[in-house]
C-alpha positions in Angstrom: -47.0 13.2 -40.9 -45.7 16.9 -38.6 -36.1 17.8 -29.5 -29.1 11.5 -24.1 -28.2 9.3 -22.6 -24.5 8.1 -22.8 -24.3 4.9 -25.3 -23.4 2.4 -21.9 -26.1 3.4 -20.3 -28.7 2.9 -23.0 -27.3 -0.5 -23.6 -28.4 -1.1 -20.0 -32.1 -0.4 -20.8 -32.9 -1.0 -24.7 -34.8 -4.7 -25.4 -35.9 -5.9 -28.4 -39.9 -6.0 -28.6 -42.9 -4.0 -27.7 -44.8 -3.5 -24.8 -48.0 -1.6 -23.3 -47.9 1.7 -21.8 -46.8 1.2 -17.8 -47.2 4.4 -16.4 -49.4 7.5 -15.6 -50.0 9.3 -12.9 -49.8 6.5 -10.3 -48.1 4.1 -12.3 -47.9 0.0 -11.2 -44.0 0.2 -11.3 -42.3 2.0 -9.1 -39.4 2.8 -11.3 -41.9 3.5 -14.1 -42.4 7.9 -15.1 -45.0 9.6 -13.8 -47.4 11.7 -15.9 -49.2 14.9 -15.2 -53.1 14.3 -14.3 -55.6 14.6 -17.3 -57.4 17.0 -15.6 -58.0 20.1 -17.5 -57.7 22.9 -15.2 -59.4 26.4 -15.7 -57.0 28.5 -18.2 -57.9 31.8 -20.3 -58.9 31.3 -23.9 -58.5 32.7 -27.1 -60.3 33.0 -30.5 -57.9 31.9 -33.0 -54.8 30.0 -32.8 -51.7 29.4 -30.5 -48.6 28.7 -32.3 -45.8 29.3 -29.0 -45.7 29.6 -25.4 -43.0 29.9 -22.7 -43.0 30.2 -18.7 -41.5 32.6 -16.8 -41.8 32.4 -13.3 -45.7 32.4 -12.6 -46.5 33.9 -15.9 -47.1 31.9 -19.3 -46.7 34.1 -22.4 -49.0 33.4 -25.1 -48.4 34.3 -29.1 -50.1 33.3 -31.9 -52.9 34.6 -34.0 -56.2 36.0 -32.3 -57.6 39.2 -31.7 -59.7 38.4 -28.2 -59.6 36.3 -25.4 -62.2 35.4 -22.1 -62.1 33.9 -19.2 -61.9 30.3 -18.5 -66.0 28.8 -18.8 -67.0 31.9 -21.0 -68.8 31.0 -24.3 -67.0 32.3 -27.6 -68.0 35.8 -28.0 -68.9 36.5 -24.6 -66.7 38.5 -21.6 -63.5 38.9 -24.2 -61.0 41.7 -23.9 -59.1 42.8 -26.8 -55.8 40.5 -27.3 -54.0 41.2 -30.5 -51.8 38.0 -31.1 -49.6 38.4 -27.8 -51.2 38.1 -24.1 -50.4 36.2 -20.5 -52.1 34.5 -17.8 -51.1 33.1 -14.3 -50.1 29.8 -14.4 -51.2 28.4 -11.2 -55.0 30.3 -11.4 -55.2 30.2 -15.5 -56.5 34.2 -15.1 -55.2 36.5 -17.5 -53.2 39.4 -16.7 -53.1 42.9 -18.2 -50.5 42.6 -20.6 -52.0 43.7 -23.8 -48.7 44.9 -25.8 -51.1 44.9 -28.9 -49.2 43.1 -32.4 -50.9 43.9 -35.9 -49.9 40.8 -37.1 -49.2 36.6 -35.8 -46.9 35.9 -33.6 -44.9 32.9 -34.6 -42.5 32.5 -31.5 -42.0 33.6 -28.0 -39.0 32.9 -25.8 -37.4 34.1 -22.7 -33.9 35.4 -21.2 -32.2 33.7 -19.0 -32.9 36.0 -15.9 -36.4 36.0 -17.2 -36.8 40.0 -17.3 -37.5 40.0 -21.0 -39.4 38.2 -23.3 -38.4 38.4 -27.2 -41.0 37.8 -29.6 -40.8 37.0 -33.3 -43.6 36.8 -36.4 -44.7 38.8 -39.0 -45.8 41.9 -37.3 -45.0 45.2 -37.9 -46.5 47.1 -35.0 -46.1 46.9 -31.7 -48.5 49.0 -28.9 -48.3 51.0 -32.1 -45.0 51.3 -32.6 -42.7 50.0 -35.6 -41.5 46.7 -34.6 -40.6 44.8 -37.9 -41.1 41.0 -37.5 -39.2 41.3 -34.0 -39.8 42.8 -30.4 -39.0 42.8 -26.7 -41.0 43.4 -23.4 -39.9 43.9 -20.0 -41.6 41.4 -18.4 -42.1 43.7 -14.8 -44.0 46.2 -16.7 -44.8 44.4 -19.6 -43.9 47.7 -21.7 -41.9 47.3 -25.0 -38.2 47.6 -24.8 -37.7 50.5 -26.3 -34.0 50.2 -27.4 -34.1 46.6 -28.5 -35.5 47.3 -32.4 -33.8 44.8 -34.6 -36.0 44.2 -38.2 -36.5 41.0 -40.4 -37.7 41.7 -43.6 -39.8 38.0 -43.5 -41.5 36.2 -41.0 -39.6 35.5 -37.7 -40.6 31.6 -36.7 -37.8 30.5 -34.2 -36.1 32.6 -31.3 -33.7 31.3 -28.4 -31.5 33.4 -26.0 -28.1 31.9 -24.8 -26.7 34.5 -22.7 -26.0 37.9 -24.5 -27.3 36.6 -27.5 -30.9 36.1 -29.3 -31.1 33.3 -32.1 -33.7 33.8 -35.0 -34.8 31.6 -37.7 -37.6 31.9 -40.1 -38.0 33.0 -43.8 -36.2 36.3 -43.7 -33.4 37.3 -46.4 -32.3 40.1 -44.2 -31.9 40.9 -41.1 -31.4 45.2 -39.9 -30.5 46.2 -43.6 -27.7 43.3 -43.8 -28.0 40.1 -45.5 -29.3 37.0 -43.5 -30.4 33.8 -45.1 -33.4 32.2 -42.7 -30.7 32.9 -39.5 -29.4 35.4 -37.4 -28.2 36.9 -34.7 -28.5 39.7 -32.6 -27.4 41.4 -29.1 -30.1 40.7 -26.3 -29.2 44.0 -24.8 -28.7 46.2 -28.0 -30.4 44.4 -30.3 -27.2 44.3 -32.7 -27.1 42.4 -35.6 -23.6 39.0 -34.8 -22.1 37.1 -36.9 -24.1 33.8 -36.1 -25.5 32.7 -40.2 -25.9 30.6 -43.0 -26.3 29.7 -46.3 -30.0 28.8 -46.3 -31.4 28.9 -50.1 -34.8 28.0 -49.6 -37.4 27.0 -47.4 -37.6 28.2 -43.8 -36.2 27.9 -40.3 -39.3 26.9 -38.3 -37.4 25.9 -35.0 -34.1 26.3 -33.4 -33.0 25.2 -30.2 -29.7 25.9 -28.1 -26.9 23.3 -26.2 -26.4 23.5 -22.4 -23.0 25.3 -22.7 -24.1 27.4 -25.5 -21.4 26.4 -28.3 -24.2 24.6 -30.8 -27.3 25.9 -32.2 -29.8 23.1 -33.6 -31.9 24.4 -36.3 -34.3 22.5 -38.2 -37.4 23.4 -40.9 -37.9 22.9 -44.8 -34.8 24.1 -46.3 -32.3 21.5 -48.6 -29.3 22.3 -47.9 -27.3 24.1 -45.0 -23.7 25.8 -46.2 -23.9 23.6 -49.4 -24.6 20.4 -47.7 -27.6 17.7 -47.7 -26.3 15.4 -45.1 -27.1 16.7 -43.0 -28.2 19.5 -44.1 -31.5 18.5 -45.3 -34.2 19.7 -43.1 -31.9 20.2 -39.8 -28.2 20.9 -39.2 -26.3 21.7 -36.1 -24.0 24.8 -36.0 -21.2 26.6 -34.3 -23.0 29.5 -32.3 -20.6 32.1 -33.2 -20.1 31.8 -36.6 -23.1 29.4 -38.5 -20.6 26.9 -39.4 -21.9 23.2 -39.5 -21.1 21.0 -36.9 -21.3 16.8 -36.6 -25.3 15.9 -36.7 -25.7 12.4 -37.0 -29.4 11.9 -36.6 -29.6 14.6 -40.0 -28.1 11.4 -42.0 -30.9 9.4 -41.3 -34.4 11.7 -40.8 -34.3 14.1 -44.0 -37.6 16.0 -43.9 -37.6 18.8 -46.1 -39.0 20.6 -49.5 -42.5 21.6 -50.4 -43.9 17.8 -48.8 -42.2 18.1 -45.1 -40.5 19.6 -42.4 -38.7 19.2 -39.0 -41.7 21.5 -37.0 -39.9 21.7 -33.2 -37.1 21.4 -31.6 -36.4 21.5 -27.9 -34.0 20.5 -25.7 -32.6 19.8 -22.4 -28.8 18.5 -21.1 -29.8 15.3 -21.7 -30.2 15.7 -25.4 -32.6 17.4 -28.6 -36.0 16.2 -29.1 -37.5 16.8 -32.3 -41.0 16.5 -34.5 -41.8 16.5 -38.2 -44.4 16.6 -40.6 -44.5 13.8 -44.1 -46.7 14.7 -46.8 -45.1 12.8 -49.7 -42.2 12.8 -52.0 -39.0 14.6 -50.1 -39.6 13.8 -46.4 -39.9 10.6 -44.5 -40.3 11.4 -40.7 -43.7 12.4 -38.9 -43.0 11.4 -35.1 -40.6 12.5 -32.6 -36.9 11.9 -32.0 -34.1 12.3 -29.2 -30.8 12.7 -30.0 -27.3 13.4 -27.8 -25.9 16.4 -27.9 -22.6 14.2 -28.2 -22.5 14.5 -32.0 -26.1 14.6 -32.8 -26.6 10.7 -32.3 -29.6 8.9 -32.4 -30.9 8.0 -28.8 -34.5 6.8 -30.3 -37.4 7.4 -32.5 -41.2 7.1 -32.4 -42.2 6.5 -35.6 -46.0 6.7 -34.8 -48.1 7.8 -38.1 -49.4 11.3 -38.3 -47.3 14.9 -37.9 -46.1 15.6 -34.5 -46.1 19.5 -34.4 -44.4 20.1 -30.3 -42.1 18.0 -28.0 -40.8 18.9 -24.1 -39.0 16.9 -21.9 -40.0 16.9 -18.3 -38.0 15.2 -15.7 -37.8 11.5 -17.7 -41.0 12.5 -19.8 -41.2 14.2 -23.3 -44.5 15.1 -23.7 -45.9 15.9 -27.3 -48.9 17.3 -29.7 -49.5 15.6 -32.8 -52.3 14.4 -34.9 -51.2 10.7 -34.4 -53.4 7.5 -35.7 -51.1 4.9 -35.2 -48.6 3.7 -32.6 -48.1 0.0 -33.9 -44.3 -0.1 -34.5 -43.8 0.8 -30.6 -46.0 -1.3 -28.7 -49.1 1.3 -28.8 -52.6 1.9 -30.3 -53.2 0.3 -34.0 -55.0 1.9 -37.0 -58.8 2.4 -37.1 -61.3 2.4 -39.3 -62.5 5.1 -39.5 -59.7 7.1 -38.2 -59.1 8.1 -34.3 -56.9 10.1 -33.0 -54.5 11.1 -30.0 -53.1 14.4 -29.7 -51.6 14.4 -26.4 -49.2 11.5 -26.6 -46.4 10.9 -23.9 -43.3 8.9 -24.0 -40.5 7.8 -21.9 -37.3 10.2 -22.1 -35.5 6.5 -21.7 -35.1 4.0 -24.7 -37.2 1.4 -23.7 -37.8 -1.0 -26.4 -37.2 -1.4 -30.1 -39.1 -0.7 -33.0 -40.6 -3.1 -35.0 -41.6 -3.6 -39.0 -44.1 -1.1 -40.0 -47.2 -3.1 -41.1 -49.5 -0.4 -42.5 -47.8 -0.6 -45.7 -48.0 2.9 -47.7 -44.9 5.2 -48.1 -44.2 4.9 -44.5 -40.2 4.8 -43.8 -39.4 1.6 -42.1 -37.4 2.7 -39.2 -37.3 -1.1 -37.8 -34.8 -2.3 -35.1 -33.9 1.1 -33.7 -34.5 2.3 -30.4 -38.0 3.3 -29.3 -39.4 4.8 -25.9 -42.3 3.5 -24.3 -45.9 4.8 -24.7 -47.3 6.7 -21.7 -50.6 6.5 -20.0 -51.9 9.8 -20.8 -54.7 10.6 -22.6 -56.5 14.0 -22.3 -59.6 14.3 -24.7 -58.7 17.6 -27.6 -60.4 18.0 -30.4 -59.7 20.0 -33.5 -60.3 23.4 -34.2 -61.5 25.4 -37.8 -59.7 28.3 -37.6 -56.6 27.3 -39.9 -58.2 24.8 -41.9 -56.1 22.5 -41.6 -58.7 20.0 -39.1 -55.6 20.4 -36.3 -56.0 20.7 -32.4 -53.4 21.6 -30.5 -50.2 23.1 -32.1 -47.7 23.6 -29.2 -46.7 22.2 -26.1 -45.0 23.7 -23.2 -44.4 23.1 -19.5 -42.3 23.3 -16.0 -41.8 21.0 -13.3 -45.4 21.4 -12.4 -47.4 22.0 -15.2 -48.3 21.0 -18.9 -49.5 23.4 -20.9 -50.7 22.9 -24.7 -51.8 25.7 -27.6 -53.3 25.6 -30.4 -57.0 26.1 -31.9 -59.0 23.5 -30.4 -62.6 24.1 -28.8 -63.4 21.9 -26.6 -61.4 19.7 -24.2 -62.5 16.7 -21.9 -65.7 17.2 -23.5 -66.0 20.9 -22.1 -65.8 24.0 -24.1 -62.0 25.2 -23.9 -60.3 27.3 -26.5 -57.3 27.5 -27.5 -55.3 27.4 -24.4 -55.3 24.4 -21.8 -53.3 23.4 -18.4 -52.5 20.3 -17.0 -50.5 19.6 -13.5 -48.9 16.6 -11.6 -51.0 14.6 -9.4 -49.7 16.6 -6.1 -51.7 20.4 -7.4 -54.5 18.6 -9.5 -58.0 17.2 -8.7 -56.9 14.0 -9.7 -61.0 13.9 -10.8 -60.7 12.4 -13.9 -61.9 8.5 -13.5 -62.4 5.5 -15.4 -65.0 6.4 -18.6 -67.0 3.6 -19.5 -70.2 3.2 -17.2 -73.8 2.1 -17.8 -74.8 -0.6 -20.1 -71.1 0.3 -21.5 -70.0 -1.4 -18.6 -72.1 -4.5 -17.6 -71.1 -7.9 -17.7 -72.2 -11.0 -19.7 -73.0 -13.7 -17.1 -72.6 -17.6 -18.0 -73.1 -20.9 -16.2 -70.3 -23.1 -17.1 -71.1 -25.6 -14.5 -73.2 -26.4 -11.9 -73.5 -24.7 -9.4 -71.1 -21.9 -10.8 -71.4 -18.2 -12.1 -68.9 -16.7 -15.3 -69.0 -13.0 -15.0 -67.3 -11.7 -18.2 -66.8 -7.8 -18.4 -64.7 -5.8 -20.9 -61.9 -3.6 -19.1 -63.1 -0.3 -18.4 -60.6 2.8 -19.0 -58.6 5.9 -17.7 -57.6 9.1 -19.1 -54.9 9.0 -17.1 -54.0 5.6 -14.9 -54.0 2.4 -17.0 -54.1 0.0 -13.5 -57.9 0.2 -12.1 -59.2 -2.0 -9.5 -62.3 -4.0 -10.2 -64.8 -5.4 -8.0 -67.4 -7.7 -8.9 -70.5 -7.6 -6.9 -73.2 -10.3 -6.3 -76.9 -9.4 -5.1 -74.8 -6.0 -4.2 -72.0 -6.8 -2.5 -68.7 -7.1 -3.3 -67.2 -11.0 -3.8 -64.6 -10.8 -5.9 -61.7 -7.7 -5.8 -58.5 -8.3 -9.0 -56.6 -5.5 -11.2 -56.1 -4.7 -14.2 -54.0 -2.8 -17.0 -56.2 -0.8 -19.9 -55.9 1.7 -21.5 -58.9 3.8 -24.5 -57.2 1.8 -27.1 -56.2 -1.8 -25.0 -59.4 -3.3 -22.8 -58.7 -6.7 -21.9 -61.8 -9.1 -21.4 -61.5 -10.1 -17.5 -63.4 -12.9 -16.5 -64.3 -14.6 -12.9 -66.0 -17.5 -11.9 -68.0 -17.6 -8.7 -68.3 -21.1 -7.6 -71.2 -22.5 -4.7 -74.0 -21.1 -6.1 -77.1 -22.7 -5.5 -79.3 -24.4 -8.4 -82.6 -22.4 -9.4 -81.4 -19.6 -7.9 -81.4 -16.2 -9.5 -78.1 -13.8 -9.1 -77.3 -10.2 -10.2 -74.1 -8.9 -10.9 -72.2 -5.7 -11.5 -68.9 -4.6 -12.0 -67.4 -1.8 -10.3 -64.0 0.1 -11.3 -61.5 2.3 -9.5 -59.0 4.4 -10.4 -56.0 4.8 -7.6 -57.2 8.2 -6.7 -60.6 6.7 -5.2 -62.5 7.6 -8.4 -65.5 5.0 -9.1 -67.8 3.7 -12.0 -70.6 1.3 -11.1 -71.9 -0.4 -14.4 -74.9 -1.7 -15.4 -76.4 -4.7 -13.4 -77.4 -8.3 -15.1 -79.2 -11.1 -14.0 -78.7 -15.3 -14.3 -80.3 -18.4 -12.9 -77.3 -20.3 -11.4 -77.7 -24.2 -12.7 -78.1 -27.3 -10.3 -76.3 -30.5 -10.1 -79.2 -32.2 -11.7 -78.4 -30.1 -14.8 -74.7 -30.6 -14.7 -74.7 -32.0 -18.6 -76.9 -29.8 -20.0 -75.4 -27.0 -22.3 -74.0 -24.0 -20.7 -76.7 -21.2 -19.7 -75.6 -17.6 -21.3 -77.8 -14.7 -20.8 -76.2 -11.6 -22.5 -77.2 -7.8 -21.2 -79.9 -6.0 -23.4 -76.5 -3.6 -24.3 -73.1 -5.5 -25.7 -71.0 -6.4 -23.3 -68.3 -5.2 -25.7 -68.6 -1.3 -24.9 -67.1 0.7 -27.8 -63.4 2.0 -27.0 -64.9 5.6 -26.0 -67.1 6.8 -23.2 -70.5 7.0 -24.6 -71.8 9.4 -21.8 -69.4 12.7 -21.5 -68.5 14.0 -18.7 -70.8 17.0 -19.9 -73.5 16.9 -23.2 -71.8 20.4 -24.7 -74.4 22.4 -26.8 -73.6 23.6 -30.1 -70.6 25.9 -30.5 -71.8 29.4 -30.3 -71.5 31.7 -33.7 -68.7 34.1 -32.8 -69.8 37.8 -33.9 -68.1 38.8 -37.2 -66.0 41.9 -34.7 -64.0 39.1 -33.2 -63.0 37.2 -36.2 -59.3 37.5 -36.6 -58.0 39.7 -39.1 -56.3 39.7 -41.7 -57.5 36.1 -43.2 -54.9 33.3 -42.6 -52.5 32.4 -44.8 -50.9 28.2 -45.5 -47.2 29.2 -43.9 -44.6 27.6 -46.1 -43.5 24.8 -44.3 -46.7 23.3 -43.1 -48.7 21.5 -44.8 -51.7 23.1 -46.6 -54.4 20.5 -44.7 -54.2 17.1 -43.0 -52.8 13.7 -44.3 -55.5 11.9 -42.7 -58.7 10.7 -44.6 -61.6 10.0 -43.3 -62.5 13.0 -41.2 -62.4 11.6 -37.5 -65.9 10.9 -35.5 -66.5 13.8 -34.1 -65.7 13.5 -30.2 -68.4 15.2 -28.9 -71.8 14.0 -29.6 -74.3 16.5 -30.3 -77.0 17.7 -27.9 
């Protein structure tokens, strides 16, 4: 359990029921979104944990908590720098730059002016490049040197930041703000670093995330607090304010997803002019919500929901994508993947920025809030491999996402993606700059057909639907004695392979036949599978009972690729020198460890 469209155009596309996912990269509609490629493209890593990143220009700033980072392909421990909490790369080559500004302590939040010459960072840091920087900082992002006249202090942990023209927005657990009283928000000149008059009466909990409206009058705010200026409702969890002075504003979606208190949280916010997308965390009595919404900017109004089980931690829209990080298990309610047992995962889900469908009765039982009959978005196609990371402890992979036009970009403490070693940082781009490499998974004896004489003279050749990380039409041709007789298409996805079946008729009796299946991805990418055998029947056997020979493997491959792109070896053992320091510390506001029991099968097998 872990950011608008006007109401006559939504009644245009809302329908009641479910459906599968209908596009990715190359998607069989037309009209349907298109998704960045699921291949993982060469980035810089780091040895700890990424909690925020933002884009400016060609440079993605990076903060979090970690004390070295390497090249893309280096083994922990091996060609790192020193990175204290705070570095950059190149977005299109993934190759750090220089910028080492050097924090003593996490960095919980990164953000960007508008003209992109500055960066402001926020955490719990108290040192800058050596310098006193209390919990927030700026950099001139030409020189990357600290701003030496923008020096505003937080006596807590800084969590949130956003920049509407002269002004910087921070939320976090702070009481005070440069020697004046500040409850969890404030505000300050982006030139002078000043302390404004944006702020509330926040009693408790945190601000974890705060995100601004296109013409600047409304700041969104959202984390573990109660109340907001006295009220619950909303008030609980999220609220939406005036930007000059704190006061609450209309924020309808607030009435109905109340995540708050020692058991939940609302974890992101984000935003475009279409609307606020947002994602939470449920760990029991308090909260309800653990998925992501959109809601209009027109009064905070619900726009749609995914109510998919497990805590959703990042959301960005794209074009008409929102593209997420979460630790999700079940997609059920909205068409998607159902529970497992034991548990698998998806971190990288997708959806449609459009309402597409509506939700329907959750069936897993448990203290799941029924959120059935309201607005959904439809499941996307994409489908990148991460797994989790150790460093926080709490069995998570990535933590952030963030992205452009071009690129997708997640964070977090993960080790290994697409079944290669990758840490901490990862890139993924649209079809047009990308590989495009990544093809359908199952192959061998995971992909071999069951072959069947249901008459004579005639051939069944049954296969299970093979899969794509990041296209769910493939193209499959059946091949006879090695050549190909038989060309159809199909929709699959990991978590939804249809059994496809053909029957090829004129065959003569007492005559042996071998079979494979071949699939292809629209990109030209191609899996052979296995190969199988059958005696075709005559006429003079036409009532005798039906001929199966079954491959030496099932024909019913197991919904993940059982050969890897790669075999990786065991992790190596970082050296104690580039263990983070100090030890890390639960943050208030998310959770101490995960919700979900079993631990999942580990997703790369060992060497």
């Amino acid at each position: 359990m872990t950011a608008i469209v006007a109401a006559a155009v939504l009644a245009g596309a809302i329908f009641t029921g479910t459906g599968a996912a209908q596009a990715d990269t190359s998607p069989p509609s037309a009209s349907a979104p298109k998704t960045v490629a699921a291949d993982a493209l060469p980035t810089a890593q780091i040895n700890g944990v990424v909690w925020s990143q933002v884009i400016v220009g060609n440079t993605v700033y990076v903060g979090g908590e970690f004390t070295r980072a390497r090249p893309a392909g280096a083994s922990a421990g091996t060609s790192e720098v020193s990175r204290n909490n705070l570095m950059a790369y190149n977005l299109t080559t993934g190759v750090m730059t220089s910028f080492n500004p050097n924090l003593n302590g996490v960095v919980r939040s990164v953000t960007a002016s508008p003209d992109g010459s500055r960066i402001f960072v926020g955490g719990a840091f108290t040192t800058a490049g050596g310098v006193a920087r209390s919990r927030l900082a700026a950099f001139d992002t030409a020189t990357g040197a600290l701003v030496s006249d923008w020096k505003p202090t937080a006596n807590g942990t800084v969590r949130a930041l956003g920049v509407f023209g002269s002004t910087v927005y921070a939320g976090g657990s702070f009481t005070s703000t440069s020697g004046q009283s500040r409850q969890k928000a404030a505000s300050f000149n982006a030139s002078t670093g000043a302390l404004g008059t944006w702020k509330g009466t926040i009693p408790d909990g945190a601000v974890n995330a705060l995100t601004i409206s296109p013409n600047g009058d409304r700041v969104v705010i959202g984390g573990s607090f109660t109340s907001y200026n006295g009220a619950t409702t909303p008030g609980y969890g999220m609220a939406a304010t005036n930007s000059g002075t704190g006061t609450a504003v209309t924020w309808n979606i607030g009435k109905l997803i109340k995540n708050a208190g020692p058991n939940g949280a609302i974890l992101s916010l984000t935003s475009d002019a279409d609307g606020v997308y947002g994602t939470g965390y449920d760990y029991g009595s308090g909260a309800m919500f653990e998925g992501t919404f959109r809601a209009s900017w027109n009064s905070g109004n619900t726009v749609w929901i995914e109510d998919c089980h497990g805590d959703t931690y990042s959301a960005v829209p794209v074009g008409d994508v929102v593209y997420t990080t979460a630790h999700a298990h079940f997609c059920g309610n909205i068409g998607g993947y159902p529970e497992t047992n034991p548990r698998s995962y998806h971190r990288t889900l997708t959806f449609s920025k459009a309402a597409t469908c509506t939700i329907t009765r959750n069936v897993t039982g448990g203290s799941y809030y029924n959120f059935e009959g309201r607005p959904c978005p439809t499941l996307l196609a994409f489908y990148p491999d991460i797994n989790t990371g150790t460093y926080t402890g709490q069995g998570q992979g990535p933590w952030n996402v963030a992205a452009n036009s071009q690129y997708v970009l997640y964070g977090g403490e993960f080790t290994i993606v697409n079944n290669k070693r990758q840490q901490g940082l990862t890139r993924f781009a649209v079809s047009s700059i990308a590989p495009n490499k990544e093809g359908p998974k199952a192959r061998g004896t995971s992909f071999q057909p069951t072959l069947s004489t249901p008459s004579a003279n005639s051939v069944k050749v049954t296969w299970k639907s093979n899969y794509d990380r990041d296209n769910e039409q493939l193209t499959y041709q059946v091949l006879r004695n090695g050549v190909v007789v038989r060309t159809q298409t199909g929709l699959s996805t990991d978590w939804n392979r249809p059994t496809l079946t053909w029957t090829d008729t004129g065959r003569s009796g007492g005559t042996t036949y071998t079979y494979q299946v071949r699939a292809t991805d629209p990109f030209g990418n191609t899996v052979t599978g296995s190969s199988a055998s059958i005696k075709a029947t005559g006429a003079a056997n036409k009532e005798a009972a039906d001929e199966t020979i079954t491959p030496k493997a099932p024909a019913d491959a197991p919904n993940a690729p059982l050969t890897p792109d790669i075999v990786p070896v065991p992790e190596v053992v970082q050296a104690p020198e580039v263990v983070p320091s100090p030890g890390v510390k639960t943050d208030p506001g998310v959770k101490p460890i995960p919700d979900d029991a079993p631990l999942p099968i580990p997703e790369v097998p060992a060497a």
